[in-house]
Every structure is written in C-alpha cells, then in structure tokens.
N, C-alpha and C positions, 0 to 999 in steps of 0.2 A: 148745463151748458146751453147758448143762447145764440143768436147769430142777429146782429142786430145791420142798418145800415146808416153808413156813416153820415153824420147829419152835422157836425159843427166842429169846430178847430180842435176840443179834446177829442174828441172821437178819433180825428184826421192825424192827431200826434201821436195818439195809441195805434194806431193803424201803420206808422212808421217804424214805431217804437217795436216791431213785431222782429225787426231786423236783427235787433241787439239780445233779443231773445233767444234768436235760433244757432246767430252765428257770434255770440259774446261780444259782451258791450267792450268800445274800444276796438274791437277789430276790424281789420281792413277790409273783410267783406260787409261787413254792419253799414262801415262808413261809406263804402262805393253804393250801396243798396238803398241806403237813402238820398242819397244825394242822386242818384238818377231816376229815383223814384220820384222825388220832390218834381225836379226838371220836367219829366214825363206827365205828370200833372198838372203841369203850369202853362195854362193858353200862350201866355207870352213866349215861353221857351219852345212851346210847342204846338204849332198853328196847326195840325192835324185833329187837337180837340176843337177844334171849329166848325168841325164837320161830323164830330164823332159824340154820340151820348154815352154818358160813364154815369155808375152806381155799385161804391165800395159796402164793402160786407166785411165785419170785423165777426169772430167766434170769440166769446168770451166764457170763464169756466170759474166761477164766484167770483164773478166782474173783474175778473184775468185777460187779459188777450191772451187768445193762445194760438189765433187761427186771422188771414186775412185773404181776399180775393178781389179781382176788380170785375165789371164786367162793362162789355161796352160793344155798341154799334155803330159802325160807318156808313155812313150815307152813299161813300164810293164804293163801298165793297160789293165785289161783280159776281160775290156768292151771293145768291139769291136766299132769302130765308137764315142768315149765319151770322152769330155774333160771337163775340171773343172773352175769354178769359185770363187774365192773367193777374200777377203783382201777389201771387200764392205764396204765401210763407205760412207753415203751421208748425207745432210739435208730432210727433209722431202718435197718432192716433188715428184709425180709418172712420171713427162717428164725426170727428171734428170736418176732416175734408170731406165728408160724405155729402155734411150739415150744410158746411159750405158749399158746394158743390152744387145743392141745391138748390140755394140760395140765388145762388148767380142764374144757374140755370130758369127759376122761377119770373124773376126779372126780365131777362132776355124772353121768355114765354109772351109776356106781357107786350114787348114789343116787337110779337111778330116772329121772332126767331124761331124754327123747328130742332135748329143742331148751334153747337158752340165750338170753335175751335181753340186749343190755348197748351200753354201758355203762352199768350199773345200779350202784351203791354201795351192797348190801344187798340191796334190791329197790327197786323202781320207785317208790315213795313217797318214796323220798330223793336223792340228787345220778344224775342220769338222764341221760342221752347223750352225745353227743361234738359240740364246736362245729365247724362245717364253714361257718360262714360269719358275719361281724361280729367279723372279729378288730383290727381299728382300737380297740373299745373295749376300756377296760381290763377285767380279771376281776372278775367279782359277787361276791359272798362266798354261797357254798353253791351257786353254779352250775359248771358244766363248764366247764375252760378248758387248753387244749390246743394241742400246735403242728399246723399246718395238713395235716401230711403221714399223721396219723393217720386220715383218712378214706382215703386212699390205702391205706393197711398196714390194716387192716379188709377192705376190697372187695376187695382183691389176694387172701385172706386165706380168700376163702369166706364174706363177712359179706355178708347180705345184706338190705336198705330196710325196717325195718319199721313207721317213722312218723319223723317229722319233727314237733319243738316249738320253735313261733315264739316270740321277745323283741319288744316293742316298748315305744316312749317316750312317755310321756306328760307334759308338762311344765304345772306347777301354773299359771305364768301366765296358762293360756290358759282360759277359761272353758269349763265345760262347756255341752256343747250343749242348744239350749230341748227337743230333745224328752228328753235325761234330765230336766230340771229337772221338766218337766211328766211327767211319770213320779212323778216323788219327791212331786209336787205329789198325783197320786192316791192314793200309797202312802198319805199321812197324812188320806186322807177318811177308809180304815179305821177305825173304833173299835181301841181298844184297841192301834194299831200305834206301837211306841218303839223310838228308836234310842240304845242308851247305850254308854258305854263299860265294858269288863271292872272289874268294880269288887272293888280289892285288898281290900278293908272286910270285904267278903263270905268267905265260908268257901269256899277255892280249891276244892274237892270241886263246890259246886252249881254256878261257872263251868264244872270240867270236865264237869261231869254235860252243861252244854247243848251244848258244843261238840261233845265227843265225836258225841252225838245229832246236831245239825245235819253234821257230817261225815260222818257211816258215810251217815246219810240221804241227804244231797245229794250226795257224791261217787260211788254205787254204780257207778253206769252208766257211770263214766269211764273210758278206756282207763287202766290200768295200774294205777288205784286197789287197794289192797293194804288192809282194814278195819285200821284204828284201835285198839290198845286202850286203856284209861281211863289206863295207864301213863303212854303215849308221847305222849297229849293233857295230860298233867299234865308232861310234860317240856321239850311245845313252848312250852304256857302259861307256865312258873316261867322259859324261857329269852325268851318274849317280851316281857314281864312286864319282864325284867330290863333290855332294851337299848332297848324303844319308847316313845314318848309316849304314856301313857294313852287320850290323844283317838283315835289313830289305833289302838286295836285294838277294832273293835266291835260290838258283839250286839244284833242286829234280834230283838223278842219282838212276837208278837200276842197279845196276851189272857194274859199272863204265860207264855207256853209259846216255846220257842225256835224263830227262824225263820230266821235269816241271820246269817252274819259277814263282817264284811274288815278284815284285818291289813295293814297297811302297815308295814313293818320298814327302821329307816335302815341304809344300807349303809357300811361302814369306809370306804371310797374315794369321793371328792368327783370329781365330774364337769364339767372346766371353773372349779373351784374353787368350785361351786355344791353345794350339798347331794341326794344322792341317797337313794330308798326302792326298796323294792321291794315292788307289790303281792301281798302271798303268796299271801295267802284271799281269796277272795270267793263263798262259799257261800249258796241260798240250798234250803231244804227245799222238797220237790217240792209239797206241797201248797199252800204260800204264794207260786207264782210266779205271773207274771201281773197281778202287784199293785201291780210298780213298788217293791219292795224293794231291791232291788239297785239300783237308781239313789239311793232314799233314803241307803242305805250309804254309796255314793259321793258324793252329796252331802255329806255328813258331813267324811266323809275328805279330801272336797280343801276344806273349810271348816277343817282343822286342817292343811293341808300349810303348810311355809314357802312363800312368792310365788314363790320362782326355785329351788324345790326342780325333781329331774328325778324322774322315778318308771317303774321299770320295769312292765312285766308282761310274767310268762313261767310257767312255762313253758306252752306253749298247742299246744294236740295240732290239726294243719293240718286236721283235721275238726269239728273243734269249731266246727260251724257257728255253732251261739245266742254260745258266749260271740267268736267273731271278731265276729261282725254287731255286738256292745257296743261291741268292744274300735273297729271304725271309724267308730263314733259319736262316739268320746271324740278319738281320734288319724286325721287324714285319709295319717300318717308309713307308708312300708312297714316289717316286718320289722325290727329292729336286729340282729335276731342268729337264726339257726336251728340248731336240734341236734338230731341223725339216732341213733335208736336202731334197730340190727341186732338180726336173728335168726341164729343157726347150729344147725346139726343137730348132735347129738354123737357125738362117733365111737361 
C-alpha cells in the first residue's frame, strides 16, 4: 500500500472514482458525492479556493484506490496555525486512514500548520464533519454522509472530539409556536422593519452588498465561521437564486439597512414522498437582535413552505445555546442526525 498525491486528470478521476467504491457504483450516494465533490473543486463553482491551498492524497493497494483525502489551508482562517481535512472515503482498514492521515497531516506540516481539523471540505464554511449518528435517513444534498465505521477509523486513528453539529426536523404542518408568533408580532411594532424576499429586479451587486454585510456581521462569533468574500456570497446567491422559491429566500431591513436573512433551500431527495428543505441561513445582525426578527423570518418562511413539506436544520454546533433554545421552540423532535468534527496534531 502507497499514498501517493494527486498530480493529473487520472489520478483526479480515481480519486472520485473512490465514491463508487465505497457506496456502489450507480448509487445515490456515489452520485451526490461526486458531483459535490467535483463542484467543491472547481475555482469557478467555488471562489473560496481562491483563497485556499489544496493537495489530494489517494491510498492505493496494488495500484487500487482504496483510500482518499484532501487537505487544505485558508488564508482567512482565524485559527492560527490550522488546516483542514477532508473528502475521506476509504475501505475499512486503520493502516490505510492512518497512512492517509499522515499524509495530509505531513503536507499541512509543511505549510505551517501544527493541528488539522476535519472532516472539513476546504474549510469549515463548506460540507463539515463526519455523520456518526441518523444514518436511517437518506443523504442531504451538501451534507456529510458516510458509512458508519468511519468514526471508528478516525478515533482508532488519533482523531480526536472537537464538536459535534446537530440536524433536526421541522415539519411545516405543525404550526408555529404563539411565543414566536408573538415575537414576530413585536418585531413589526418596529418602525421601519420589512420582511422581503431577494429581489432578482434589483442589481445582484446591492442583494450581495446586504448579505455579505449581514453574514461577516452575524456570523463572526461562530465556531468555525471562516469571513465571506463578496465572490462567494455572489456564488451562493446566483446558485440559490437558481434552485429556490423566491418566497423562501429572505431579507429582514430596518430603516432600509440590512438586518437578517433565512434561506430555505429544496432538497433533490423527497422524504416519505413528501417535499423536503433545508434551513440554510438564518442570520440576524448583532445590533438588531432582541427584536423578534428572526421569528418574523421565520414567520415568513413557513407562510411560503408547502403544508407537508419536511424542513431540515443543521448544521447546529451542540453549544450553540441561543440558536438550540429556537430550534426547541419550533420542534419539541431530538436530534435527527449528529456529525462529529476531529482535531489531530500534525506529525
């Protein structure tokens, strides 16, 4: 067995090809796994490697792929000394991830880095940990999904606990509770406070100017949050733009200045044969909280969901006290799914 790094288009299609290995050629999670993996590799799709250096490592076993990783560092990341791993798919064997492991690890050495966090796709702003637990449901589109034995080959491995991000369900049926409502009810005593949706009309530059703004603002404080640039808010826009209902992508302003967003995004995969989303966003600026904006949002949103749609929210960092305390307002549901992001030192 060998670990080699990926250097040219066969290597790069073995290295995809790792997909159909683990999860059967033809299946649904093969096919979502390369096709976001492709996307997540592609400057064009995704302006975040603009800023970020990557270098794949494939495990081969008598010129087999059996094993792959990515590793990579951001120039904005406000960890000091820390680069990321991810894009792991192996067979179950603890020399193969070990091999790998090191690999990536040796790499990131090279530049600087004393510890790795992962599984990271890039960095932490984009497809983040390993699922260890809700493998009943099918795979999200742009989440983590993985066979069960990978948290095993991780911990075995030297990997060690570095947060845990909750899923849960929220089903539009069920009405929201009177204290958001009355929440949403104060937001709109405010003067000047509207809730609209992203309007294509408008010059996509002034949507991005607000969001951007509401995200660097409202996100800062969050674990893993990694700053935004106008790029990659102009990427996610032009790509959400493309697949959601108008209604459901929307921008809270007070006094024409921007205050709050929540994206709600349909997912490829039907749940029960009912229509699913996924709450992506839900931001609101530090200075406008308090106000009952974020229930107005919400309000909004499930006033444009289909009645028997399902609606996820994830990913949610297990300290994230304010937005849990929401999230068990909305859903009395545990957990549908949890994923565990490791640290490791580098050799």
């Amino acid at each position: 067995m060998r670990v080699v790094r990926v250097q040219n288009r066969a290597q790069f299609s073995s290295f995809l090809g790792l997909a159909e290995l683990i999860y059967g050629r033809g299946s649904q999670a093969a096919l979502a796994n390369r096709r976001e993996t492709v996307l997540l590799f592609d400057p064009r799709a995704n302006p975040a490697l603009w800023h970020v250096r990557l270098a794949l490592f494939l495990a081969l076993q008598n010129d087999k792929p059996v094993g792959r990783v990515a590793c990579a560092v951001d120039e904005y990341c406000r960890e000091e000394n820390t680069g990321f791993f991810g894009a792991f798919e192996a067979v179950r064997d603890e020399h193969i991830t070990r091999a790998l492991l090191e690999a990536a690890g040796k790499w990131l050495r090279e530049e600087k880095c004393q510890r790795m966090i992962g599984p990271a796709m890039v960095n932490t702003n984009q497809r983040v940990g390993v699922l260890i637990d809700g493998f009943s449901a099918p795979p999200a589109f742009v989440l983590p999904y993985n066979p069960p034995y990978y948290r095993e080959l991780f911990e075995n491995c030297g990997c060690q606990k570095l947060a845990d991000l909750l899923a849960f369900q929220w089903l539009a049926k069920e009405a929201l509770p009177e204290e958001i409502k009355r929440a949403a009810r104060r937001a709109r005593r405010y003067a000047g406070t509207v809730v609209r949706p992203l309007n294509p009309g408008l010059p996509l530059n002034r949507e991005v100017e607000a969001v951007h703004y509401i995200l660097n603002c409202s996100m800062k404080q969050n674990w893993g949050y990694i700053p935004l640039t106008r790029t990659e808010v102009l990427a996610i826009l032009t790509h959400y733009q493309r697949v959601a209902d108008p209604r459901l992508l929307l921008l809270a302003q007070v006094d024409h200045r921007p205050a709050g967003i929540c994206f709600c995004i349909p997912q490829p995969e039907k749940s029960e044969g009912k229509p699913t989303f996924r709450l992506a966003l839900l931001a609101v600026v530090p200075e406008f909280r308090q106000r009952g904006i974020d229930a107005l949002l919400l309000e909004a949103c499930h006033a444009a969901l289909p009645l028997f749609s399902r609606i996820e929210m994830s990913q949610i960092h297990e300290d994230n006290t304010v937005v849990l305390k929401m999230v068990k307002r909305i859903t009395p549901h545990p957990p549908v799914r949890r994923y565990r992001v490791y640290q490791r030192n580098t050799p």
